[in-house]
N, C-alpha and C positions, 0 to 999 in steps of 0.2 A: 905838403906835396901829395899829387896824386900816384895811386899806384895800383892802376887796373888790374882785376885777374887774367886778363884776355890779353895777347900780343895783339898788334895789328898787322892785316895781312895784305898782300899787293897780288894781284892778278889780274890779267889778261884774257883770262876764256873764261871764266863763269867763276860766281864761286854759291857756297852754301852755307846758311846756317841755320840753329836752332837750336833749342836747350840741353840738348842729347849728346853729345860728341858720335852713338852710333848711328843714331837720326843722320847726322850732321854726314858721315863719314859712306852713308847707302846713296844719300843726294849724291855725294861727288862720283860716286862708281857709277850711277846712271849716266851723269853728263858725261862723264869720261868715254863711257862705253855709247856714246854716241847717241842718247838721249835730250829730250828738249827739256827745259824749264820745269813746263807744267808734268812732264815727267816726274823728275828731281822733285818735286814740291807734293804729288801724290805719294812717291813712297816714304820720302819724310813723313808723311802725315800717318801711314800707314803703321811705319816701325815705332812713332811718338803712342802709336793708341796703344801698342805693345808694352813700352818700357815707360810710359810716362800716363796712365790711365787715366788718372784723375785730373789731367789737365786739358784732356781731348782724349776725345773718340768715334769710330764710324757712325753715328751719330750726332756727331758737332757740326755746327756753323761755317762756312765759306765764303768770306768775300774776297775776288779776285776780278785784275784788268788783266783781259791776255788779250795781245795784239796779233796781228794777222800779217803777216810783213804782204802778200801776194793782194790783197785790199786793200793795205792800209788802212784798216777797220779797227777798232778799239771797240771791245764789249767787256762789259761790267755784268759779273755773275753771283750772285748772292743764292747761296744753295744748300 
């Protein structure tokens, strides 16, 4: 049988993850406090280059689709 380290989680408004639990736990104070996505997802990346260096850093690679709900426009950003 299996037996995952991870519970699984159920939500409704957003959720966030990442290898960090305090990565993980800055993403959700952003959304919380009324932050978008690509918010959420900058300061993970942010706090990751902090506690997890050698895995990323403000110097790493980006690829992202951020959607545009008022165009309906879909861009692909590699950066």
């Amino acid at each position: 049988p299996s037996h995952p380290r991870r519970s699984p989680i159920i939500s409704t408004n957003g959720s966030v993850a990442s290898s960090q639990p305090l990565a993980s736990s800055t993403g959700l104070k952003i959304l919380m406090d009324g932050g978008s996505a690509s918010d959420a997802a900058l300061a993970i990346a942010a706090v990751l280059a902090v506690v997890e260096p050698c895995s990323t850093g403000l110097g790493g690679d980006m690829f992202a689709l951020v959607y545009d709900a008022k165009t309906r426009d879909v861009k692909a950003i590699n950066g």
